[in-house]
N, CA, C and O atoms as CSV, one atom per row, in Angstrom:
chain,resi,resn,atom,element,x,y,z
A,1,UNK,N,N,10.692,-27.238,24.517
A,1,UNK,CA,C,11.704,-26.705,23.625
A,1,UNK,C,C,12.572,-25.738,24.410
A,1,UNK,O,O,12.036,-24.869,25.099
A,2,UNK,N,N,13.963,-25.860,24.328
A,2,UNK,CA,C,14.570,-24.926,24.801
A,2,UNK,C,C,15.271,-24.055,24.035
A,2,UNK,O,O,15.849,-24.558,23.071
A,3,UNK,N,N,15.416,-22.474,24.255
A,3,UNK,CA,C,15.838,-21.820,23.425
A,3,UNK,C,C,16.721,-20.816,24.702
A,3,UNK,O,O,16.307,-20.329,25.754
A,4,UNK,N,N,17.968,-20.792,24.103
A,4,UNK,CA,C,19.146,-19.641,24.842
A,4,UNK,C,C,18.878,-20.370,26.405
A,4,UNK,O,O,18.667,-19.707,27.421
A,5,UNK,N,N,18.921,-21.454,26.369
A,5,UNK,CA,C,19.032,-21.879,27.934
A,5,UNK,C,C,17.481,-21.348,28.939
A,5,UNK,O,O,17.403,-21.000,30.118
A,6,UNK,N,N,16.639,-21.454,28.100
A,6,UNK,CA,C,15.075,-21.182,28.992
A,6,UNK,C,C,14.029,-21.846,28.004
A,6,UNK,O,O,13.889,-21.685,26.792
A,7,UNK,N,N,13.344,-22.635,28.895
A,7,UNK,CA,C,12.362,-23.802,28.437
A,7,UNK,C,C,11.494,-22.793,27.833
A,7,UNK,O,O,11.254,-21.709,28.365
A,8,UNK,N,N,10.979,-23.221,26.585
A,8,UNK,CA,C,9.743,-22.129,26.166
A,8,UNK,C,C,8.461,-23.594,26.246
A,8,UNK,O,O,8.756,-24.781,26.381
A,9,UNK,N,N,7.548,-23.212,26.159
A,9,UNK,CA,C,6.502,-24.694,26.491
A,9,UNK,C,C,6.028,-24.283,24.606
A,9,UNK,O,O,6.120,-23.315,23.853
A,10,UNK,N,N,5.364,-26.116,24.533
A,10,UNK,CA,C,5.421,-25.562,23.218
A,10,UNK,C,C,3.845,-24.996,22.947
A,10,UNK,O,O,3.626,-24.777,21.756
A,11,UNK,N,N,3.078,-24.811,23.571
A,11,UNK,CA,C,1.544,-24.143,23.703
A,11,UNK,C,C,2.100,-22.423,23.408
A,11,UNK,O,O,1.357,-21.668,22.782
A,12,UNK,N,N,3.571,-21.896,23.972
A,12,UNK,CA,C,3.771,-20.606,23.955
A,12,UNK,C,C,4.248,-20.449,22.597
A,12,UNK,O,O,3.729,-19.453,22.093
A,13,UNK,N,N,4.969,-20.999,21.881
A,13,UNK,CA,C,5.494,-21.192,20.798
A,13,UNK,C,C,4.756,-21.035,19.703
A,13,UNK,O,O,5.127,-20.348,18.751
A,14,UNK,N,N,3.415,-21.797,19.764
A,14,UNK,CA,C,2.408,-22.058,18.909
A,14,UNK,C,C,1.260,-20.633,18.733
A,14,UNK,O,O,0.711,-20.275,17.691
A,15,UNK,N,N,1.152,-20.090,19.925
A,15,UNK,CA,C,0.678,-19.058,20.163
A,15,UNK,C,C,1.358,-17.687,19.069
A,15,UNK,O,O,0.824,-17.270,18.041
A,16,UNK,N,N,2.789,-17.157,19.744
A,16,UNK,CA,C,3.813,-16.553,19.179
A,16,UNK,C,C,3.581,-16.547,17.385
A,16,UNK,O,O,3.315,-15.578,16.673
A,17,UNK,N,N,3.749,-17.707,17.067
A,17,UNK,CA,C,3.545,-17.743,15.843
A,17,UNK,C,C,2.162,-17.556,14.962
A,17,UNK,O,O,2.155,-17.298,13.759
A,18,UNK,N,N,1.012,-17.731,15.774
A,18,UNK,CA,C,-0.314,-17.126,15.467
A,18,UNK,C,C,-0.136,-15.672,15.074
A,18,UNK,O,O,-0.368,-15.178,13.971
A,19,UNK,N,N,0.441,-14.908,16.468
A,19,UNK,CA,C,0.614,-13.334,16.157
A,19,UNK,C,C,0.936,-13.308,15.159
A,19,UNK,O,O,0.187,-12.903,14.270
A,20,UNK,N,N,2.564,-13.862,14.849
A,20,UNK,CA,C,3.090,-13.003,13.888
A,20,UNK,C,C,2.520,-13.272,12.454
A,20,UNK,O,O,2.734,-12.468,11.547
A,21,UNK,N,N,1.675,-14.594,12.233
A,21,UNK,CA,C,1.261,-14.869,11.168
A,21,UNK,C,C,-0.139,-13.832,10.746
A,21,UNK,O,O,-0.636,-13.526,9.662
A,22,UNK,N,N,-0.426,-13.534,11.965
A,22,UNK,CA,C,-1.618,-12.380,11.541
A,22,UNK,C,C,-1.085,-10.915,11.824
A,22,UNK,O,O,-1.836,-10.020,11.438
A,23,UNK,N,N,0.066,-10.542,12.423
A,23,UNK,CA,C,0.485,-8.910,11.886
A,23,UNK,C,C,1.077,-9.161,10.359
A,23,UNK,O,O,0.767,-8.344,9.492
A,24,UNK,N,N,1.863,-10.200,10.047
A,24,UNK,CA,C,2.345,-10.149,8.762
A,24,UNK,C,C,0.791,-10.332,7.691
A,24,UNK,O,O,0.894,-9.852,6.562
A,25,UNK,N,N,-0.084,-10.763,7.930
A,25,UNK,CA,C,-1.071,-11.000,6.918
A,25,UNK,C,C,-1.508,-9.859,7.355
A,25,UNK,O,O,-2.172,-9.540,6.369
A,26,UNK,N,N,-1.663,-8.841,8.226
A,26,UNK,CA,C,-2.321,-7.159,7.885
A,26,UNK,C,C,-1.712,-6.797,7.701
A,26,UNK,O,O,-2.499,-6.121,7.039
A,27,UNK,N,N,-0.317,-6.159,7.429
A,27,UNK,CA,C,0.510,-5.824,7.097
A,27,UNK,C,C,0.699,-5.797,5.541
A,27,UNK,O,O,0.879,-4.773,4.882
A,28,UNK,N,N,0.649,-6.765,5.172
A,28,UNK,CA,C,0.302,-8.000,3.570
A,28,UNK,C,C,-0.994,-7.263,2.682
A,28,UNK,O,O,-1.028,-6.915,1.501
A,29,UNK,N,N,-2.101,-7.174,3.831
A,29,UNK,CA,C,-3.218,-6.380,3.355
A,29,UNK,C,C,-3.380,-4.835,3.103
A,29,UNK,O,O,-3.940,-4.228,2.190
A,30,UNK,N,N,-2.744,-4.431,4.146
A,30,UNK,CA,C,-2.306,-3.171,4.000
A,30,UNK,C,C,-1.675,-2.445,3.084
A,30,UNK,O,O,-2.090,-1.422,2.540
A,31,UNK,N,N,-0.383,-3.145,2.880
A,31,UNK,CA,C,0.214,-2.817,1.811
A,31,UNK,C,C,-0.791,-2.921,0.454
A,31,UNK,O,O,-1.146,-1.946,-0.208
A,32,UNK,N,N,-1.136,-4.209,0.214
A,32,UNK,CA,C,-1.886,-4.096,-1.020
A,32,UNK,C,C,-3.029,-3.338,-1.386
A,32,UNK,O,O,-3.507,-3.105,-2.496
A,33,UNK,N,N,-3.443,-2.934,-0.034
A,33,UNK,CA,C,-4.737,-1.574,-0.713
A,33,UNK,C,C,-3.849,-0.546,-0.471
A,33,UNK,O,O,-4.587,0.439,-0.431
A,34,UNK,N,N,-2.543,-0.108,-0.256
A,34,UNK,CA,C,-1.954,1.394,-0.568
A,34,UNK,C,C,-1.554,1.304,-1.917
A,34,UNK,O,O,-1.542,2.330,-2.598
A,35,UNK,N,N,-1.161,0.012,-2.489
A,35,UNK,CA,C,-1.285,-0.534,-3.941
A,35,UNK,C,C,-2.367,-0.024,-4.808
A,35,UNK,O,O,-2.316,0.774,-5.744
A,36,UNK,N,N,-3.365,-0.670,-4.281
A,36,UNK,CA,C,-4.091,-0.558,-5.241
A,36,UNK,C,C,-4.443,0.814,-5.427
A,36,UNK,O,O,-4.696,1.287,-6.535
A,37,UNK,N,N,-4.469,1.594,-4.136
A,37,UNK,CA,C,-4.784,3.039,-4.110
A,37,UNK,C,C,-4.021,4.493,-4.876
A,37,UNK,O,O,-4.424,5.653,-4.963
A,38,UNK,N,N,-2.530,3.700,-5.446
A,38,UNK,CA,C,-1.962,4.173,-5.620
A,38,UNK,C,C,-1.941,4.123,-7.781
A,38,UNK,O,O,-1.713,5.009,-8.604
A,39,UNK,N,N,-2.349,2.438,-7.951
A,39,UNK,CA,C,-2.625,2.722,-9.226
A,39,UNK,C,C,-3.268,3.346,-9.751
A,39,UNK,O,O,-2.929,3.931,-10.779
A,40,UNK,N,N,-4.706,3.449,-9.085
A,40,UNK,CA,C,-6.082,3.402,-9.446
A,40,UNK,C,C,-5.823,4.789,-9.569
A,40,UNK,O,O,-6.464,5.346,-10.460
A,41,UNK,N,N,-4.942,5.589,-8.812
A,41,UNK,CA,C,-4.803,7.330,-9.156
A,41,UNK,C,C,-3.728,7.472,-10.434
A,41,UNK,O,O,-3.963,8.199,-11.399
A,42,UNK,N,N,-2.677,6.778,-10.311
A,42,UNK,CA,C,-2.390,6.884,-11.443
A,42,UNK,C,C,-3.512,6.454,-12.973
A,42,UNK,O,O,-3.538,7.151,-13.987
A,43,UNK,N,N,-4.138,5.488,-12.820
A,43,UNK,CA,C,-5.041,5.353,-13.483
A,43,UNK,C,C,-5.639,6.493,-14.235
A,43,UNK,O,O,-5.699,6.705,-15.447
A,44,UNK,N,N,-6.027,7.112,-13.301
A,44,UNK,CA,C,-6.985,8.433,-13.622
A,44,UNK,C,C,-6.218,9.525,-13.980
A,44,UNK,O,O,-6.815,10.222,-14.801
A,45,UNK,N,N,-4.839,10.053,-13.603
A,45,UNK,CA,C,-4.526,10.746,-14.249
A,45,UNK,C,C,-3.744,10.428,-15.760
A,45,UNK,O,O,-3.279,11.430,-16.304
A,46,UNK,N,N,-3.561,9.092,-16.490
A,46,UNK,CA,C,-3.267,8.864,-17.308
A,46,UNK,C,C,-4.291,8.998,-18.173
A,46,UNK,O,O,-4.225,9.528,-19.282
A,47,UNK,N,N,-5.495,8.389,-17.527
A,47,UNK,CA,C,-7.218,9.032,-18.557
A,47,UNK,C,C,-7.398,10.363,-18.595
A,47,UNK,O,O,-8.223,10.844,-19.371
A,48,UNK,N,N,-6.598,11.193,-17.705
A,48,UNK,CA,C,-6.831,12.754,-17.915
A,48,UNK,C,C,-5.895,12.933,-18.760
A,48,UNK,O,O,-6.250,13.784,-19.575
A,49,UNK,N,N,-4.852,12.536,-18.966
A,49,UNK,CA,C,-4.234,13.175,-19.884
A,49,UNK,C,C,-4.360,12.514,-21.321
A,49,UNK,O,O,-4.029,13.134,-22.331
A,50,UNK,N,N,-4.799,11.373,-21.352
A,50,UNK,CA,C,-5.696,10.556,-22.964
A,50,UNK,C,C,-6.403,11.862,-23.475
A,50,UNK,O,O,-6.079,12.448,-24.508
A,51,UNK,N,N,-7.569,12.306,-22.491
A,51,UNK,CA,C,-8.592,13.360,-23.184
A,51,UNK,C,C,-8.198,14.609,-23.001
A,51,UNK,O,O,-9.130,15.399,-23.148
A,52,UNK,N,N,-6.828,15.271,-22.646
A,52,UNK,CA,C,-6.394,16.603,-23.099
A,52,UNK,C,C,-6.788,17.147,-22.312
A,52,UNK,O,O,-7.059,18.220,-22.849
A,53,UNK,N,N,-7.326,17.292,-20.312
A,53,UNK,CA,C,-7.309,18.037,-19.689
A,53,UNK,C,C,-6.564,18.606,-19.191
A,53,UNK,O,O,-6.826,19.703,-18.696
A,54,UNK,N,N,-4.981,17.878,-19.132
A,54,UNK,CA,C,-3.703,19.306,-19.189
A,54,UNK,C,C,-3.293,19.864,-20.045
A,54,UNK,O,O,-2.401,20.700,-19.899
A,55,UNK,N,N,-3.729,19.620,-20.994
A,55,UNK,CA,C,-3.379,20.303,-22.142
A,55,UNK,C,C,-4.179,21.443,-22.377
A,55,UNK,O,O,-3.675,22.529,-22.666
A,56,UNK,N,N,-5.484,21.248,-22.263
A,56,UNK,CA,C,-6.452,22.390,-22.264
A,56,UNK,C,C,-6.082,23.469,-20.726
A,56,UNK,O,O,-6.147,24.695,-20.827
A,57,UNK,N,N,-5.652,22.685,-19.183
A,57,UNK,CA,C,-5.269,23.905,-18.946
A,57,UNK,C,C,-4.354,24.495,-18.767
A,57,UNK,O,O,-4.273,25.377,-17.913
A,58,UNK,N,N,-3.203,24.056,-19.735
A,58,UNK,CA,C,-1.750,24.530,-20.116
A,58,UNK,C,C,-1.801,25.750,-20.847
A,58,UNK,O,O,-1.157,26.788,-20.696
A,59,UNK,N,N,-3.117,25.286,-22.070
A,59,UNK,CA,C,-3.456,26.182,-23.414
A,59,UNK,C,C,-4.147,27.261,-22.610
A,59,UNK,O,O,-3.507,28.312,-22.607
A,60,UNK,N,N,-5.564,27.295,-21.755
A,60,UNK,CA,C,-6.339,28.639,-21.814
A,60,UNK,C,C,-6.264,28.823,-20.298
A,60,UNK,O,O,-6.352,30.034,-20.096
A,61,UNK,N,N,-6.127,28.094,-19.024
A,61,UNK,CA,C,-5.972,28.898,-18.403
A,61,UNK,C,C,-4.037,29.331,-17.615
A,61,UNK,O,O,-3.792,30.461,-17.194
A,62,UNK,N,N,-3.245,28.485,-17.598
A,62,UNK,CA,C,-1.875,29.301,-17.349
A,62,UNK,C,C,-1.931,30.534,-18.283
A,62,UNK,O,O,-1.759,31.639,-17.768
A,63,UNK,N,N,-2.190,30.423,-19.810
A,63,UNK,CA,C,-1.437,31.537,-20.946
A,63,UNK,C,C,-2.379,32.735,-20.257
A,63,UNK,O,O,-1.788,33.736,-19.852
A,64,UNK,N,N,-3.581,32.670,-20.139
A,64,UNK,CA,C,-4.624,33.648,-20.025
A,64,UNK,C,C,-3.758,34.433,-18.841
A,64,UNK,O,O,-3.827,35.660,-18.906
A,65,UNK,N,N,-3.018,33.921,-17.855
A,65,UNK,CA,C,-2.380,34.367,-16.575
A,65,UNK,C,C,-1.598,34.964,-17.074
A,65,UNK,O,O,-1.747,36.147,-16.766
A,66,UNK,N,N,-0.340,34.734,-18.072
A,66,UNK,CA,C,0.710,35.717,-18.367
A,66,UNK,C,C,-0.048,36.328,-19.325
A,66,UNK,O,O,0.397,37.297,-19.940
């Protein structure tokens, strides 16, 4: 195969494309556990605020401060 006027063989070609098919699939993975890492906290602070733990320390401990 020639590309820009220099023979590439096609064993190099085949190679090339291995890499990039496995930085893009960690990459792929990566992203999706900063995903998931990122719901799963939102998660939890939406269950904190279901059962009124900012609310309780809105109510007794900020007021207790002023």
């Amino acid at each position: 195969m020639e590309l820009f006027g220099v023979v590439i063989p096609l064993w190099a070609l085949f190679i090339g494309l291995i890499l990039v098919v496995v930085v893009v699939w960690k990459l792929i993975k990566f992203a999706i556990k900063i995903l998931i890492v990122v719901v799963v906290f939102f998660v939890i602070l939406i269950g904190l605020d279901v059962i009124g733990v900012f609310s309780w320390i809105n109510e007794h401990l900020l007021s207790s401060l002023l």
